[in-house]
C-alpha positions in Angstrom: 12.6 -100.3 -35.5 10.5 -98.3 -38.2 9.0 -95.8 -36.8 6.3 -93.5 -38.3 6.3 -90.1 -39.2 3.8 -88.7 -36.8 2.3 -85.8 -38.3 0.3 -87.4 -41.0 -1.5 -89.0 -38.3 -2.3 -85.0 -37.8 -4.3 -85.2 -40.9 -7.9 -85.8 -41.2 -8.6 -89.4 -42.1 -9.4 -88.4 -45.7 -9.9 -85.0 -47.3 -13.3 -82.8 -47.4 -13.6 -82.9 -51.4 -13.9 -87.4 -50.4 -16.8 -85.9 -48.6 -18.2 -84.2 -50.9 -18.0 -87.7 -54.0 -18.9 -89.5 -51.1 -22.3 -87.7 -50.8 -22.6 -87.4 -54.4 -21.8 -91.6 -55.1 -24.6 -91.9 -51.8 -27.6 -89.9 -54.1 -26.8 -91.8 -57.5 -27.4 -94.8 -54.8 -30.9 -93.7 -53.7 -32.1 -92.2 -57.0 -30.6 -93.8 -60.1 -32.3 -92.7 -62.1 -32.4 -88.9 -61.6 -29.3 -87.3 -64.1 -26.9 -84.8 -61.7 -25.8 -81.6 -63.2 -22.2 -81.7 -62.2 -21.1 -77.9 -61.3 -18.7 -79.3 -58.9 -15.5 -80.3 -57.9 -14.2 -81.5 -61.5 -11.8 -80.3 -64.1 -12.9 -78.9 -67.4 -16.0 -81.5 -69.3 -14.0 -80.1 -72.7 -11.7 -82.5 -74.3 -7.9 -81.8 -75.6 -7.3 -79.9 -78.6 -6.7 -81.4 -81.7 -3.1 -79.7 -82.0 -2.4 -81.3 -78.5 -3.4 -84.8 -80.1 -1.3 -84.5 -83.2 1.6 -83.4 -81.2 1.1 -86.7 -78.9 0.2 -89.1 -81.6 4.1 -87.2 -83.5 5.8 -88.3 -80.2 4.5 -91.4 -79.9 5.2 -92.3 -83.3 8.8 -90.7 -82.5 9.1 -93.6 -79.8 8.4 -96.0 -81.4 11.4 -95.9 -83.6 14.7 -96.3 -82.7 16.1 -93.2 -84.7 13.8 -91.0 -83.2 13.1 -92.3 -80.1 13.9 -90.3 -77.4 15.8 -90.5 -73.9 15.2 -88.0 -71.3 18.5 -87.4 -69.3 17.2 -84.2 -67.9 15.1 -84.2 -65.0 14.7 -80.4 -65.3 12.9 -81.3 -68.6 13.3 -81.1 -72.5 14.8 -77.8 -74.0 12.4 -77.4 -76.1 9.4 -77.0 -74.0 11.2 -74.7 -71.6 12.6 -72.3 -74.3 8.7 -72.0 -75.7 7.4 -71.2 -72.4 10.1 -68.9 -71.9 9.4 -66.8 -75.7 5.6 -67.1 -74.9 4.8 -66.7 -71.2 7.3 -64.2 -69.8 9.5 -62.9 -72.6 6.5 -60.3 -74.0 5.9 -59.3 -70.3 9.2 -58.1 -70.2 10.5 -61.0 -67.9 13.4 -62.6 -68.8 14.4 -66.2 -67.9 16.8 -68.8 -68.9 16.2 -72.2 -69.1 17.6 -73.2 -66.2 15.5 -71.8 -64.6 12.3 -73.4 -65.4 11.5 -77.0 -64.0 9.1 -79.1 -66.0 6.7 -81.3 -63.4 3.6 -83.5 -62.8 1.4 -80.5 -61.4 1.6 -77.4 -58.9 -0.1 -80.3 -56.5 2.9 -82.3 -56.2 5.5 -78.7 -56.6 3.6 -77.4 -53.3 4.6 -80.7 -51.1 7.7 -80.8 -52.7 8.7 -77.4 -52.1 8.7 -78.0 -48.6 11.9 -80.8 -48.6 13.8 -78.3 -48.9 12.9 -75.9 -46.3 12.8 -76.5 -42.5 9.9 -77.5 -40.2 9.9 -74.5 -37.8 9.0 -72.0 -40.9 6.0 -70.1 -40.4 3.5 -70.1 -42.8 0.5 -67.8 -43.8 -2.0 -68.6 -46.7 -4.8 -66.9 -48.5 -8.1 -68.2 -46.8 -9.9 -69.7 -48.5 -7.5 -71.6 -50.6 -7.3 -75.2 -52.0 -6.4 -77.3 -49.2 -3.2 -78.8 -50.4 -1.4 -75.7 -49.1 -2.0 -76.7 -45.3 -2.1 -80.5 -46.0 1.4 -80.4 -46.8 2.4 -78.3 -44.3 0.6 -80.4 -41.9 2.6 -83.6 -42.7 6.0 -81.6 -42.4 5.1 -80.7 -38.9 4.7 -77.1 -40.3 1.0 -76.6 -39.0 0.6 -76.8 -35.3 -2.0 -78.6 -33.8 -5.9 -78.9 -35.4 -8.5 -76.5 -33.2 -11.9 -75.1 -33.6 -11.2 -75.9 -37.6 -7.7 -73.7 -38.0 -4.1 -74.8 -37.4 -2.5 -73.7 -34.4 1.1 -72.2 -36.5 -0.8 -71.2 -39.6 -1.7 -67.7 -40.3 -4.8 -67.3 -42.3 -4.8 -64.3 -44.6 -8.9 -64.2 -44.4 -10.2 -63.4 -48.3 -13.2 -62.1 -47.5 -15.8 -59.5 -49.4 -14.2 -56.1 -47.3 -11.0 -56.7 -49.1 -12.1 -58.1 -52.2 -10.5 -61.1 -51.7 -7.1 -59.8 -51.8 -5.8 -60.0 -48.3 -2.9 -57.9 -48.0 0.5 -58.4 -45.9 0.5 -58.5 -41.8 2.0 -56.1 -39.7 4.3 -58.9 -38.7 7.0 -61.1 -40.4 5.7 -64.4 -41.9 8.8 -66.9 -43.5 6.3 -68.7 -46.2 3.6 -67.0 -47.9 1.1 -69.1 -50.1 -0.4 -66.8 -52.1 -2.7 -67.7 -55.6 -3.8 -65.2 -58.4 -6.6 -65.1 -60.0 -7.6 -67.2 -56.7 -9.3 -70.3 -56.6 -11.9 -70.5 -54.9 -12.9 -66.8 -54.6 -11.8 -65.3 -58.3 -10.5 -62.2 -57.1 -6.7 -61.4 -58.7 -3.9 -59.0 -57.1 -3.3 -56.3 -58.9 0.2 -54.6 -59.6 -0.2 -52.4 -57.1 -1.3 -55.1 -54.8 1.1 -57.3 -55.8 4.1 -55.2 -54.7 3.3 -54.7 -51.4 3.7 -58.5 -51.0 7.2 -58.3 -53.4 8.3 -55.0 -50.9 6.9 -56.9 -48.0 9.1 -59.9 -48.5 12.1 -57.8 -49.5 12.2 -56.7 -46.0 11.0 -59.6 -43.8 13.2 -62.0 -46.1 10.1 -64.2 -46.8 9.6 -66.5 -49.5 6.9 -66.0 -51.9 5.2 -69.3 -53.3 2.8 -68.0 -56.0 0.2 -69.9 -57.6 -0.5 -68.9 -61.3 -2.5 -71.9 -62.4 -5.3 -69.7 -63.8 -3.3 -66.8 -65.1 -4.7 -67.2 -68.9 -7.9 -66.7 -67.9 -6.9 -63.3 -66.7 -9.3 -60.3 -68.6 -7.3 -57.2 -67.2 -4.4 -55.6 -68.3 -4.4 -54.3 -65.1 -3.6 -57.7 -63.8 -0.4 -59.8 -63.4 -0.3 -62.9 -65.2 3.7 -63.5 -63.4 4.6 -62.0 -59.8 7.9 -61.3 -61.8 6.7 -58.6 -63.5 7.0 -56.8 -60.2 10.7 -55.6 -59.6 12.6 -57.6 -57.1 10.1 -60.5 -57.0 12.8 -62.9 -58.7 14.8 -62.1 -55.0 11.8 -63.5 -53.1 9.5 -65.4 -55.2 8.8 -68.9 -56.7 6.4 -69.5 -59.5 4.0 -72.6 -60.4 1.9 -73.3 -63.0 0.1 -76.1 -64.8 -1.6 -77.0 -68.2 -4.5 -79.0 -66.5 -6.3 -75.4 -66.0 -5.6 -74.4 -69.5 -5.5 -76.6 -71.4 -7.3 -79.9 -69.9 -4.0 -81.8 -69.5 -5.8 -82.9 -65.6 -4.8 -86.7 -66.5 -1.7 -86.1 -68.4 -0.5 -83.9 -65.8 2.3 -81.7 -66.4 3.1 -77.9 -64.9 6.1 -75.8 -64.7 7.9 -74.7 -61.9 10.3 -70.9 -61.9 12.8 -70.7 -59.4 15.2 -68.0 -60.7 18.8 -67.4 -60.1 18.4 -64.4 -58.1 16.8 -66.5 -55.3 18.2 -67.5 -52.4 17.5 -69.4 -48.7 19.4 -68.6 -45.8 20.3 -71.1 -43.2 20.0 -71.3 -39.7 23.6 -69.6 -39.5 23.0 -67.1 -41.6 24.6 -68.5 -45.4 22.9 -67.7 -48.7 22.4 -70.7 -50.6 20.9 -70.2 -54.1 17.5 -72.2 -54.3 17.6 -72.5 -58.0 20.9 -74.8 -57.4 19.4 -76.8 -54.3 16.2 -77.4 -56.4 18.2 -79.1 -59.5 20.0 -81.3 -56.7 16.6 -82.4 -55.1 15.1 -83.4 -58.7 18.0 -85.0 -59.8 17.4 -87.3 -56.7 13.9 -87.7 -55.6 11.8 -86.9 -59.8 12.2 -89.0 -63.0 10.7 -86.3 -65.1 8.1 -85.8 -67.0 7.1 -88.1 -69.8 8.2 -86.9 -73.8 4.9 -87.8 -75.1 3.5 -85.0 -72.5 5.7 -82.3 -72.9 5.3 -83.1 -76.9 1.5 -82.1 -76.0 2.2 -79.2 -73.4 4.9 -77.7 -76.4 2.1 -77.8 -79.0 -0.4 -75.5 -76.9 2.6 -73.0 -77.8 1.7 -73.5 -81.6 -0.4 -71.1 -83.3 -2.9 -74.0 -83.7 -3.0 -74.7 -80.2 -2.9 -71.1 -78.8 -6.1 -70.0 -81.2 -7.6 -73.5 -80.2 -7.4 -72.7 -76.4 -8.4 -69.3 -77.0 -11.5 -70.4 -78.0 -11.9 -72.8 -75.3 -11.2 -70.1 -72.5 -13.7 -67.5 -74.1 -16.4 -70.5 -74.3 -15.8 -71.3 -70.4 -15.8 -67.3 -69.7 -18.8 -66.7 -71.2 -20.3 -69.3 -69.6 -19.5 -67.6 -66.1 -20.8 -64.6 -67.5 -24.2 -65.6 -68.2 -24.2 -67.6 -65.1 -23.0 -65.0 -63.0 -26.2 -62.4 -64.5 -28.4 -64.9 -64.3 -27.7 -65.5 -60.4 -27.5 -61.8 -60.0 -31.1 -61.0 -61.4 -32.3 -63.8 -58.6 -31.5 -61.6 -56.3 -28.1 -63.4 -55.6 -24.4 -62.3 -54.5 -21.8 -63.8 -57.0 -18.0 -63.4 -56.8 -15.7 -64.5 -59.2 -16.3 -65.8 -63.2 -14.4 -62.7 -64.7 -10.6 -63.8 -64.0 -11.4 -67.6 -63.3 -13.7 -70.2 -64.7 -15.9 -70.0 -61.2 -18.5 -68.2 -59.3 -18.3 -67.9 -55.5 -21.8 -67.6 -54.8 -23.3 -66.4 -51.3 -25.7 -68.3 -49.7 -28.6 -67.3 -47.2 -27.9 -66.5 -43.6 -27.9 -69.1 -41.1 -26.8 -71.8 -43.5 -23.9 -73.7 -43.4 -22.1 -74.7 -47.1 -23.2 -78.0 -46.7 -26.2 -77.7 -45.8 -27.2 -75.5 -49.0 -24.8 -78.0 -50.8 -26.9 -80.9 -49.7 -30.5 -78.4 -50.4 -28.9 -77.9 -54.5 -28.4 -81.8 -54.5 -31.5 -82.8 -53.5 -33.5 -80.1 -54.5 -32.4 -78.9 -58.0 -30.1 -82.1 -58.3 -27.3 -79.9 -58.9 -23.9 -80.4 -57.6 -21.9 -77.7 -56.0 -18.8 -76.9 -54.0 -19.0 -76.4 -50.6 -17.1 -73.3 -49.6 -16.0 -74.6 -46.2 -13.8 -77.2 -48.2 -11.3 -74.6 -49.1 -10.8 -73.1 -45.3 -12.9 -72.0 -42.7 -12.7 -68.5 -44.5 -15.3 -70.3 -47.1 -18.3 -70.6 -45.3 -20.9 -68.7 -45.9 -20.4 -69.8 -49.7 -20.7 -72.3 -52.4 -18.6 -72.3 -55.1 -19.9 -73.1 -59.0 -17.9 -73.9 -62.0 -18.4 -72.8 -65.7 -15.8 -75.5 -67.5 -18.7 -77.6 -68.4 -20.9 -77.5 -71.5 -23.0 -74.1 -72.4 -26.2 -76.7 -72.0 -25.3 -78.1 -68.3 -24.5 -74.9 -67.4 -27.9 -73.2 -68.7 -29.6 -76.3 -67.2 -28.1 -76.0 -64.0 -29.3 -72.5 -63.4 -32.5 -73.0 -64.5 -32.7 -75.8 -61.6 -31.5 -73.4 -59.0 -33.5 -70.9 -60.3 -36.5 -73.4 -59.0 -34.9 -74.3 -56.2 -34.3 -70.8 -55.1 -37.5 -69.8 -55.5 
């Protein structure tokens, strides 16, 4: 007999951010003909740049002929791409890696779930709240996250990002065996810095924690004073793993590809007290359960490494940054509390007392026909706020806060 494994039915029948298209899809239903301004839930409006194109139009071309065409017997991912990330994301931070040590993948989505095959069910977990739900969810379905009540997990321990600690929740006073933790954050836009940072690091050190850190928005980061790798903190490499993706940076959202850092240094004990190196155990579990990631894509993720493609997104990540900037002071001379848009492309925007996030999320659809975030999407930590994105165009951006402005008023 098959028989079911029983915590997805712990999951909510579908996912809050289903909720939110669902009530979005309803409007377009009742009034077709009113245009939404989509501030929302969606990747970047921008499209990829032209070095990115060339580089897959090369590989495709390379493909297509049989002297060139190419045969991925590495599930780790091509050479190539992992030496450039290695030269141009950690090597002038004074972090050194090897190649083997970076994992090319589909996405820190799929890395997060994936993680977890290779550690045990009874871990205990603690994540920045709020956070994008895909932390928990996977937890949930490894049997990770207790039992649902009063809108927390009963074996999760939420690290509460609120405005008293500027979003930056800081360790417990007790031990915690996997800590989710996401710099610059999304949804909040606060980032940890160095400072910050190594208390987590010397925090893990001692309670022999592992570190999952989430640097999917690290280029948008404007502060020296800020981390763009956990590893620049000494002894993180002992403790930590490190994800990133190019959908953030570079709009690769359908081509989806990301790297994973597990480095040497890093080990997992067992329940018997043996060191096994994770780095190793990782290469075993991709060799078995991934295929790797297409050529034609990490072609197109090497090229935004070029000098073409690095000026091109450049340009790209000032455009969406200054659109969060004059979002942010236009909100602010309303009267209104904004958060985030100086580390990530988003505001985390307060909204009056005594309403819930979707409440004021349904009041901006109907009213100013703009579409938001609700805050309570990312944790119960969220409420209380909406959150705004600036990767769309200067003009639906300006239009959308003129229509708030309206509706505000």
């Amino acid at each position: 007999m098959a028989l079911l494994n029983e915590y997805f039915l712990d999951l909510p029948t579908e996912n809050l951010f289903s909720d939110v298209v669902k009530k979005i899809n309803a409007f377009k239903i009742m009034r077709p003909n009113i245009r939404l301004t989509d501030m929302g839930i969606h990747d970047t409006d921008t499209s990829l740049p032209p070095s990115v194109v060339e580089a897959m139009h090369r590989a495709v071309a390379d493909m297509s002929n049989h002297s060139t065409f190419s045969r991925n017997e590495s599930e780790q991912g091509y050479e190539f791409l992992r030496d450039v990330i290695i030269k141009n994301d950690f090597n002038p931070r004074g972090i050194h890696l090897i190649p083997n040590e970076i994992f090319i993948s589909n996405g820190v989505k799929s890395e997060i779930g994936n993680i977890g095959d290779v550690l045990r069910g009874d871990n205990t977990i603690g994540v920045m709240d709020p956070i994008y739900p895909i932390y928990i969810e996977n937890n949930v379905i490894s049997g990770r996250a207790g039992i649902f009540e009063g809108g927390r997990w009963s074996n999760v321990c939420y690290m509460s990002c609120n405005e008293a600690n500027g979003f930056t929740p800081m360790p417990p006073e007790y031990p915690i065996d996997i800590v989710y933790l996401c710099s610059p954050n999304n949804p909040c836009g606060a980032a940890y810095s160095k400072g910050q940072l190594k208390k987590w690091v010397d925090y893990a050190l001692k309670n022999n924690t592992l570190i999952l850190f989430d640097a999917s928005y690290e280029a948008y980061i404007q502060s020296p004073d800020i981390p763009h790798s956990i590893y620049e903190i000494r002894g993180a490499k002992k403790v930590a793993i490190e994800l990133r993706c190019f959908s953030r940076t570079a709009g690769f959202s359908d081509l989806r590809c990301g790297y994973t850092v597990i480095p040497k240094e890093l080990t997992i004990q067992t329940l018997d007290g043996r060191r096994v190196q994770m780095n190793a155990l990782w290469s075993r579990r991709q060799n078995i359960r991934f295929g790797g990631v297409s050529y034609v894509t990490q072609c197109a993720a090497a090229a935004t490494y070029s000098e073409a493609g690095k000026e091109q997104l450049r340009q790209a990540r000032e455009y969406h940054m200054e659109n969060a900037r004059l979002m942010r002071r236009d909100l602010a001379n309303l009267g209104v509390k904004v958060y985030g848009g100086e580390h990530v492309p988003y505001l985390w925007m307060k909204i009056p007392p005594n309403t819930s996030s979707w409440e004021f999320f349904e009041m901006l659809l109907y009213c100013a026909n703009v579409i938001c975030t609700p805050g309570s999407v990312f944790g119960p930590g969220g409420e209380g706020f909406v959150r705004l994105k600036a990767l769309a165009n200067r003009e639906n951006c300006e239009n959308a806060i003129t229509r708030l402005k309206d509706c505000l008023k």
